[in-house]
C-alpha positions as CSV (number, residue, x, y, z in Angstrom):
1,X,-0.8,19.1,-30.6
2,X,-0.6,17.8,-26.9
3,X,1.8,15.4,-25.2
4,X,1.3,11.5,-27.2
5,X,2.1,10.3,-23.2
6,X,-0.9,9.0,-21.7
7,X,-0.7,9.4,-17.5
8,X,-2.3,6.4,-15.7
9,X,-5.2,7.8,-14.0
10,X,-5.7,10.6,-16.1
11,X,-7.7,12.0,-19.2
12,X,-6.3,11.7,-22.4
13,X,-6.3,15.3,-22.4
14,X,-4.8,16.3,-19.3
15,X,-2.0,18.3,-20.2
16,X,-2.8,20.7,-17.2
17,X,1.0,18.8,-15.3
18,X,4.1,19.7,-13.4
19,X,7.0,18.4,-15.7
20,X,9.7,17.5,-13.3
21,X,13.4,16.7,-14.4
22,X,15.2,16.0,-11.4
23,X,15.4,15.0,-8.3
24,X,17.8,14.9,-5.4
25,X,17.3,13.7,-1.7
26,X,13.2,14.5,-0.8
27,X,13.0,17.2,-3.1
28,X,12.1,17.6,-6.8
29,X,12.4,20.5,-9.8
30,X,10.5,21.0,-12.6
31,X,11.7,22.5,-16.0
32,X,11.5,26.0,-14.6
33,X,13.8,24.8,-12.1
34,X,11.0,25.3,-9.1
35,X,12.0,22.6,-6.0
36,X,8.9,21.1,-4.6
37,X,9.1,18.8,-1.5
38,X,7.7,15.2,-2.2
39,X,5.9,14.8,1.1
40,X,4.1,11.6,-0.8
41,X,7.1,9.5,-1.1
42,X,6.9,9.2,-4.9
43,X,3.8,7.1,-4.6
44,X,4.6,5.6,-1.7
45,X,7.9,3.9,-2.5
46,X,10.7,6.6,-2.2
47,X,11.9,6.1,1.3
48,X,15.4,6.8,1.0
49,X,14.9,9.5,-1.4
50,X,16.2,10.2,-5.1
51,X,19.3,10.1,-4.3
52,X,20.6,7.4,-2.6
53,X,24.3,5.8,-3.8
54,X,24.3,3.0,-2.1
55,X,20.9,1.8,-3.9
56,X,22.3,3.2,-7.1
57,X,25.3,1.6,-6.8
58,X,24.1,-1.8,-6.5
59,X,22.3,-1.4,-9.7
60,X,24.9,0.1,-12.0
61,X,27.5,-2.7,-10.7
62,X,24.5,-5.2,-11.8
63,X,24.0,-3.9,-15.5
64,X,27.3,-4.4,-15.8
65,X,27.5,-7.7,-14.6
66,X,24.4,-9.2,-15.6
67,X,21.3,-6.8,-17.0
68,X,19.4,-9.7,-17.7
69,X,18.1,-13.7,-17.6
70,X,15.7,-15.8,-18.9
71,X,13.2,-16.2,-15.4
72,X,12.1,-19.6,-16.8
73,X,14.7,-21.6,-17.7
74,X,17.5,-19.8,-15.6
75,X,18.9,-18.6,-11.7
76,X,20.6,-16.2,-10.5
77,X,22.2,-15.6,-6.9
78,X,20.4,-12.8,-6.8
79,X,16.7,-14.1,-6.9
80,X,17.6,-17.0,-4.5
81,X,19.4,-14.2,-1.9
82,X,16.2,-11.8,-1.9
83,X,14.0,-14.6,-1.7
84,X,16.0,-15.9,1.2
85,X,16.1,-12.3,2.9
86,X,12.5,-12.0,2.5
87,X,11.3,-15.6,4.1
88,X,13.6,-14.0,6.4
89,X,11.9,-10.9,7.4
90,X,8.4,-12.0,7.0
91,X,7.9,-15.1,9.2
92,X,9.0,-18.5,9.4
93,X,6.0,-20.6,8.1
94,X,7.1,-18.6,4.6
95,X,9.1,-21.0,2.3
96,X,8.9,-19.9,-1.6
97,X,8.7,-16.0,-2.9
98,X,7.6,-15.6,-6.6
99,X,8.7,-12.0,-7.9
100,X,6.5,-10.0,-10.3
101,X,6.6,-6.9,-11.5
102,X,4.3,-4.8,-9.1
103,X,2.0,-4.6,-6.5
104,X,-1.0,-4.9,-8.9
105,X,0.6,-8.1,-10.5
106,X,1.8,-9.5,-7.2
107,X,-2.2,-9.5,-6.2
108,X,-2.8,-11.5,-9.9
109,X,-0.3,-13.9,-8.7
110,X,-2.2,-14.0,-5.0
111,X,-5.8,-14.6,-6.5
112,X,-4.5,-17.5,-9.0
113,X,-2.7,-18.8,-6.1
114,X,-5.3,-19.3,-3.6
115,X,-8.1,-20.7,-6.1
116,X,-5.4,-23.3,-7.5
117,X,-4.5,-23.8,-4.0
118,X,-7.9,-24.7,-3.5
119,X,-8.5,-26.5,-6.5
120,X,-5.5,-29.2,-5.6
121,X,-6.6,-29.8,-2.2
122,X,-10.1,-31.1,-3.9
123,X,-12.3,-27.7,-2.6
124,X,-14.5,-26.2,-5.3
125,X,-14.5,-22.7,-3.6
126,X,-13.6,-19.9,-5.6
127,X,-14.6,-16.1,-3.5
128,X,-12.3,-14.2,-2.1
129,X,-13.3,-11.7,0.5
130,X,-11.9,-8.1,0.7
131,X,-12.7,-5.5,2.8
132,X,-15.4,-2.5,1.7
133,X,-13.4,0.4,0.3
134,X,-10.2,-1.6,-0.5
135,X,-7.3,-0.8,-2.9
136,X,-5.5,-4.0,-4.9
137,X,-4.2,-2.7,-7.9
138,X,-5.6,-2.2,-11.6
139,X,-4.9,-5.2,-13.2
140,X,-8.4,-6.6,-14.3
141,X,-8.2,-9.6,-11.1
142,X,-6.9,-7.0,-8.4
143,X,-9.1,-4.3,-10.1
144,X,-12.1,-7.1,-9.4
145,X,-10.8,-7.1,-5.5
146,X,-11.1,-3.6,-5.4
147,X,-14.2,-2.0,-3.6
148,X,-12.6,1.8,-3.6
149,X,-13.6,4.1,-6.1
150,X,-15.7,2.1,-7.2
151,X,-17.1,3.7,-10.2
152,X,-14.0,4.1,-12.5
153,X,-14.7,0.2,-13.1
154,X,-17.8,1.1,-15.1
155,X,-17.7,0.4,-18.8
156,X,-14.6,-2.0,-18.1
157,X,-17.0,-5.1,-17.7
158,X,-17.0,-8.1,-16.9
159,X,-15.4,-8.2,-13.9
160,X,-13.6,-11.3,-12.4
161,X,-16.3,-13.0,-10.5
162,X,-15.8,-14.3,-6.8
163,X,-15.5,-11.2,-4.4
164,X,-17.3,-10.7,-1.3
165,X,-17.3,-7.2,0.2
166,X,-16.5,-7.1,3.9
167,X,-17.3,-4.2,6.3
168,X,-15.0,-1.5,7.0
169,X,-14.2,-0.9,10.1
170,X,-14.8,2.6,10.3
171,X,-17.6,5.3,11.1
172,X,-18.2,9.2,10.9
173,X,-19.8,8.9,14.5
174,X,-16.3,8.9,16.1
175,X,-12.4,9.4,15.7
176,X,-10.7,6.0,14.2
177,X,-8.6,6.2,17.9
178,X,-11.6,6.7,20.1
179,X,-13.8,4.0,18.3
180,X,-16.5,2.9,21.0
181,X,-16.8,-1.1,22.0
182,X,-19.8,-0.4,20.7
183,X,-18.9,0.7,17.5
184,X,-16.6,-1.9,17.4
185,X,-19.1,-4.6,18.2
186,X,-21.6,-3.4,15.7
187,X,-18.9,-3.8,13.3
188,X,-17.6,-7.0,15.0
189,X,-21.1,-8.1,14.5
190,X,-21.0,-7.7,10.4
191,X,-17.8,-9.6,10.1
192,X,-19.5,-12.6,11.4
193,X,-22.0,-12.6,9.7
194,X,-20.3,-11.8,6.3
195,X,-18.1,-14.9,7.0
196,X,-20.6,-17.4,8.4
197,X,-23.1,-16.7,5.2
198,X,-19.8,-17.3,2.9
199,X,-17.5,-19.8,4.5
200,X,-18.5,-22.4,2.4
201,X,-17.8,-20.2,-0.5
202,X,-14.4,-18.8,0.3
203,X,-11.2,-19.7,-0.6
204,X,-9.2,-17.4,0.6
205,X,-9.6,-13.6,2.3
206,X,-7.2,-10.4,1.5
207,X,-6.7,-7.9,3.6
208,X,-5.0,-4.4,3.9
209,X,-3.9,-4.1,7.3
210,X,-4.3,-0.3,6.8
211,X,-6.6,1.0,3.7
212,X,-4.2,3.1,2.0
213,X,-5.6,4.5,-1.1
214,X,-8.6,4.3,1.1
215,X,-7.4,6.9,3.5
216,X,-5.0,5.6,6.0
217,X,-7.8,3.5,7.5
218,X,-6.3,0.8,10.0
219,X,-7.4,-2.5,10.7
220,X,-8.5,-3.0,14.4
221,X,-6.8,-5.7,16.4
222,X,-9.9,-7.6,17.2
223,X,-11.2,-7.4,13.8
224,X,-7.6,-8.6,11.8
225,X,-7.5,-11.3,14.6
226,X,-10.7,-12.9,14.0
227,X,-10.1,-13.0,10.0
228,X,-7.1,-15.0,11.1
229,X,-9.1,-17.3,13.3
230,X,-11.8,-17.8,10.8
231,X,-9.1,-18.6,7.9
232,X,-7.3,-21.1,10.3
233,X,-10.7,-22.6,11.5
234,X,-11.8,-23.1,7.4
235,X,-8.6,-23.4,5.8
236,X,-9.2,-20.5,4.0
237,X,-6.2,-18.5,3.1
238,X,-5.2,-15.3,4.7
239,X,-3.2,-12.5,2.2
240,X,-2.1,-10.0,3.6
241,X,-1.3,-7.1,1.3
242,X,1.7,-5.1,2.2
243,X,2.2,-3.4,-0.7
244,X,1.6,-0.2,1.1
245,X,2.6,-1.1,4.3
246,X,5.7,-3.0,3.9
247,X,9.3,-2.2,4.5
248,X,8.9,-0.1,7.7
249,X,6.1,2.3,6.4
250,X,4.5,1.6,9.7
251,X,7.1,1.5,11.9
252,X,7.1,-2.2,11.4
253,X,8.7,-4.3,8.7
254,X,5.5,-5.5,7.7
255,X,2.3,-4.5,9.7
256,X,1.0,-8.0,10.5
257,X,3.7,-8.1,12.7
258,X,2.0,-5.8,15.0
259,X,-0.7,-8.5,15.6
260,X,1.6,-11.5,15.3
261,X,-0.5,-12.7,12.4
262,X,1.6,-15.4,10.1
263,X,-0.6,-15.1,6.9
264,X,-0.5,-17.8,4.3
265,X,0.4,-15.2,1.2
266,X,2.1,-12.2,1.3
267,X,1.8,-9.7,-1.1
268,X,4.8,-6.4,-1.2
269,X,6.3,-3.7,-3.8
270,X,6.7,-0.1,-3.3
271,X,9.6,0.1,-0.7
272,X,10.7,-3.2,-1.6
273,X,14.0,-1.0,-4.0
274,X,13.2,2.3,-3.1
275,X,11.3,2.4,-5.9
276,X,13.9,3.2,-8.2
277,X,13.3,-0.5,-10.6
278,X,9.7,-2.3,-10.7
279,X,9.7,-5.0,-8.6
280,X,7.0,-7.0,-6.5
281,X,6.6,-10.1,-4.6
282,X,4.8,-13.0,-3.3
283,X,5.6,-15.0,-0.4
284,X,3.9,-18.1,0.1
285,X,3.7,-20.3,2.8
286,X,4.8,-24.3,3.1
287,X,1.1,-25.6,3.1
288,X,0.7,-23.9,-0.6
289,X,4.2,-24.9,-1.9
290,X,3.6,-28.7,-0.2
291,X,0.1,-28.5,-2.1
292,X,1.3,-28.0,-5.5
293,X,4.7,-30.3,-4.7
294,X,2.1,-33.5,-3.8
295,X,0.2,-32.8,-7.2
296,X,3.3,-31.9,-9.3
297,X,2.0,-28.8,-10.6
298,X,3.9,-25.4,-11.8
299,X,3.0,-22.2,-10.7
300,X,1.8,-20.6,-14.1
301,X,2.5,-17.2,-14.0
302,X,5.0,-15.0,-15.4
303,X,6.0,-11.7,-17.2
304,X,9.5,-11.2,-18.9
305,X,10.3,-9.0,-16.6
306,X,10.1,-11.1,-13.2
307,X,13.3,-11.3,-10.9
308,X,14.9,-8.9,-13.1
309,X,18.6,-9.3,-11.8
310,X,19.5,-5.4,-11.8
311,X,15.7,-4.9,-9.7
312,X,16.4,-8.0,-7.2
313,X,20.0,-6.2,-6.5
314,X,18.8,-2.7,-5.7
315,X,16.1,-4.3,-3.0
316,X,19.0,-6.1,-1.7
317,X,21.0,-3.2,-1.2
318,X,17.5,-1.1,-0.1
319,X,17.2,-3.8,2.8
320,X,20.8,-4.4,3.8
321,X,20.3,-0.5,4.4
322,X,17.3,-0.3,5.9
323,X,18.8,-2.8,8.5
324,X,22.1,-0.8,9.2
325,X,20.2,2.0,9.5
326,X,17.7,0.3,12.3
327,X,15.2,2.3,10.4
328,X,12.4,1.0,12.0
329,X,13.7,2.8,15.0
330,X,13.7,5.8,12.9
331,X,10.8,5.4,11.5
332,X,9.1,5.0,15.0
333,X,10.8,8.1,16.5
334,X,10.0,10.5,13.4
335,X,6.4,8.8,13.3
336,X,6.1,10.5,17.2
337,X,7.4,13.9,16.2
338,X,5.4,14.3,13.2
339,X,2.0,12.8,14.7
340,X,3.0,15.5,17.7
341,X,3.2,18.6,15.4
342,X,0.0,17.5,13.3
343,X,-1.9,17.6,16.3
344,X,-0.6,20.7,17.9
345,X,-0.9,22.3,15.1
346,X,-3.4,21.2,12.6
347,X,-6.2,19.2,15.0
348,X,-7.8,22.3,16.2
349,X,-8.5,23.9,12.7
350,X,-12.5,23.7,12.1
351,X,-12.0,21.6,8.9
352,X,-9.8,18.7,10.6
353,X,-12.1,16.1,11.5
354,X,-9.0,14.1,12.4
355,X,-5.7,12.9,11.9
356,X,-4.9,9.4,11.4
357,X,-1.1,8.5,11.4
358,X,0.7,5.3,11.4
359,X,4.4,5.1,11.1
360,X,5.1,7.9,8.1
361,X,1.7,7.1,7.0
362,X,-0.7,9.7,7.7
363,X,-4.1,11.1,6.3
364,X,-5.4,14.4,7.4
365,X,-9.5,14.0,7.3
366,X,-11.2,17.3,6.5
367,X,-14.8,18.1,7.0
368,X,-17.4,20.2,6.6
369,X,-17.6,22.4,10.2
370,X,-21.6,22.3,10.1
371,X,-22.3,18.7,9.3
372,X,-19.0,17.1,10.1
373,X,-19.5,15.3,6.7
374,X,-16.3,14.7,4.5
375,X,-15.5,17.5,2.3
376,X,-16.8,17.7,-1.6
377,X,-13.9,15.9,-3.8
378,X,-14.2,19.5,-5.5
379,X,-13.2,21.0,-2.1
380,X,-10.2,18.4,-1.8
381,X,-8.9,19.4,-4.6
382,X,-9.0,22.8,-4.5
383,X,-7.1,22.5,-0.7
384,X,-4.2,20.0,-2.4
385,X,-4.1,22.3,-5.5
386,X,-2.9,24.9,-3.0
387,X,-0.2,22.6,-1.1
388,X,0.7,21.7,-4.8
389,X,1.0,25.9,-5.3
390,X,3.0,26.4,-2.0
391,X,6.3,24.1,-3.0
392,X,4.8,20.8,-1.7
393,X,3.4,17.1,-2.8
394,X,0.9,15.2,-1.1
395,X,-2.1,13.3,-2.3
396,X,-5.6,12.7,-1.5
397,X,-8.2,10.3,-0.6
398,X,-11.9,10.8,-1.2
399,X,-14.8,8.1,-0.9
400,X,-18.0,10.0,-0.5
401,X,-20.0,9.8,2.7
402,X,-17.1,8.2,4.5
403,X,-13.5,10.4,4.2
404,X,-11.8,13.2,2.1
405,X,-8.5,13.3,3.3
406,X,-4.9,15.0,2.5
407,X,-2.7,11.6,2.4
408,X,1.1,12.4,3.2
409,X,4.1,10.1,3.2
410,X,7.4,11.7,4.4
411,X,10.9,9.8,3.6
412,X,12.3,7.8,5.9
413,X,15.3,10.5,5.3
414,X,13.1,13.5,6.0
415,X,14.4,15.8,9.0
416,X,12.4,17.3,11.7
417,X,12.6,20.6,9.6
418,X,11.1,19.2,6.7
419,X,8.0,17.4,8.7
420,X,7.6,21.0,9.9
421,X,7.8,22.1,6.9
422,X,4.7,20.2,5.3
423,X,2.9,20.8,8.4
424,X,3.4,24.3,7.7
425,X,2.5,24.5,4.2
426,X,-0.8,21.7,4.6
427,X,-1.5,24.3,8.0
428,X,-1.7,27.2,5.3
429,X,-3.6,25.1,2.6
430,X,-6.2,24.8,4.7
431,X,-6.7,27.8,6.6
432,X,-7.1,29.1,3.6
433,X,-9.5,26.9,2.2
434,X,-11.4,27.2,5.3
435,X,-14.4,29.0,3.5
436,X,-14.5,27.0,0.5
């Protein structure tokens, strides 16, 4: 008989796993005792590594001091200081942060937000637009606001009504960098006329700045800018979704920041403790909180589990690090050496149709060399199969017609050596799978 332990994402069957036991700095071992390099970051959400004591010292002083509260009927210093620190961080029309449990869950809190938002301020609109190819979260609301992959939600019916698809702003005709104002316009174009067919539908509009899941995809200035506009014009709400992006992974602490954007809801996780607890968050802006203050109504959501003291003090002690450390600074100067060596020495290779790297967030896009179409999800697997083989973690993206791409997501902690390292060993991966 097989493992009883079901993997999200995965068959019931799928025994076929790496079983690891340890880990220490950027690296992991199996039971074999085999290190592997975790160029992915966990998923996403192990900046510092596994083996940072400050982060782990904050949380074992917490069990010992207080493991746990009721979230309903109780405070705690420690909820009120992280919410404080992250109105802090985020921007300055941000008054109230409701932590959850996730990303996925932070998103359910986001959508029930922005319809009872609307619902107090005497609108009947209910949509929420999200861009084509988008990643929210499983959860059967943020699963409904997510357009990537689109088939796993068969057979999991009905979904929750209310979501518009908006364009992507992307196309196979040209590099993500050297996107034409044509190109751009056509796309421009779309937007427009997505939004002036719904406006009278929407309540609110959620964005990922850059598509994660959906390959490292960003979000063009002119594009993010006129969401913003059209929410502000139509008081429709603007969420932002940084569960991905947050916490530096961009080389900013959150990547609206890049656009001076000041969206109403603001949805994080991931880097929020380093991963090493579950923890998410909501921040909400004044005109929400004011909204449901005039009409005396709670905020009805919760899990047991939200603003766990011993998970609010290891994101405490994750961002009191992150800003001794002036990791953005780092972030931004290891973000220039490693986008450096991936194009010296990967761009030229005849399946690279490009490289697309943000902060320590990059995705590698492969392609067939005769019809510079994305590569088979069959062939993407066989090429991360052999950077899995070679001592090394990364993951993949794959949404046919428009990108098959090798996703990595270094530590903040990572040396120069090891970025040359996974260059290396993804180098190899695919040279080798160059006849596949």
């Amino acid at each position: 008989m097989g493992s009883t332990y079901w993997r999200p994402f995965n068959r019931a069957d799928g025994e076929n796993v790496i079983n690891i036991v340890k880990g220490e700095g950027i690296f992991l071992y199996d039971d074999s005792g085999r290190r592997f390099q975790d160029a992915y970051s966990g998923l996403w959400n192990m900046n510092y590594g596994y083996s940072d004591n400050d982060i782990k010292k904050a949380i074992k002083t917490q069990i010992e001091e207080l493991p746990y509260i009721n979230p309903i009927t109780l405070g705690n210093p420690k909820a009120s200081e992280l919410a404080d620190k992250l109105c802090s961080i985020t921007h300055d029309e941000i008054t109230k942060v409701l932590f959850t449990c996730s990303g996925s869950e932070a998103i359910e809190a986001a959508i029930k937000i922005s319809r009872k938002y609307n619902n107090l301020i005497g609108k009947k609109q209910y949509h929420i637009a999200v861009i084509s190819e988008s990643y929210h979260g499983s959860y059967y609301g943020s699963m409904s606001a997510s357009f990537y992959d689109e088939n796993e939600k068969q057979g999991y019916g009905p979904m929750v009504d209310g979501f518009i698809k908006l364009v992507l702003p992307f196309s196979r005709r040209c590099k993500t960098e050297e996107m034409t104002i044509d190109e751009k316009n056509k796309v421009m174009q779309k937007l427009e006329e997505t939004l002036q067919n719904n406006k009278d539908k929407l309540c609110a509009i959620i964005v990922e700045p850059i598509l994660a899941s959906g390959g490292v995809i960003p979000l063009f200035e002119e594009y993010l800018s006129r969401i913003n506009s059209f929410c502000r014009e139509n008081n429709v709400l603007f969420v932002c979704d940084e569960v991905a992006t947050g916490f530096g992974r961009t080389g900013t602490m959150f990547r609206f920041q890049k656009f001076d954007l000041k969206p109403d809801i603001i949805t994080m996780s991931k880097g929020i403790n380093n991963g090493y607890l579950p923890l998410g968050a909501v921040c909400i802006s004044e005109k929400i909180e004011s909204a449901f203050l005039k009409e005396n109504q709670i905020l009805f959501h919760l899990s047991t589990q939200n603003a766990n003291p011993i998970c609010l003090a290891a994101a405490l002690a994750t961002i009191d690090k992150m800003e001794r450390d002036n990791i953005l600074e780092v972030v931004n100067a290891k973000s220039t050496y490693f986008k450096k060596i991936l194009n010296d020495d990967l761009s030229n290779l005849s399946m690279v149709f490009e490289i697309r790297i943000h902060g320590l967030m990059a995705a590698i896009d492969l392609a067939d060399r005769e019809t510079n179409n994305p590569i088979s999800h069959e062939q993407l697997i066989k090429v991360i199969s052999t950077i899995y083989s070679l001592g090394c973690f990364a993951g993949i993206s794959y949404t046919k017609d428009i990108t098959s791409s090798i996703l990595i997501f270094p530590q903040y902690i990572a040396t120069e050596s090891d970025l040359d390292n996974i260059v290396k060993i993804v180098k190899t991966a695919i040279s080798n799978s160059s006849g596949i």
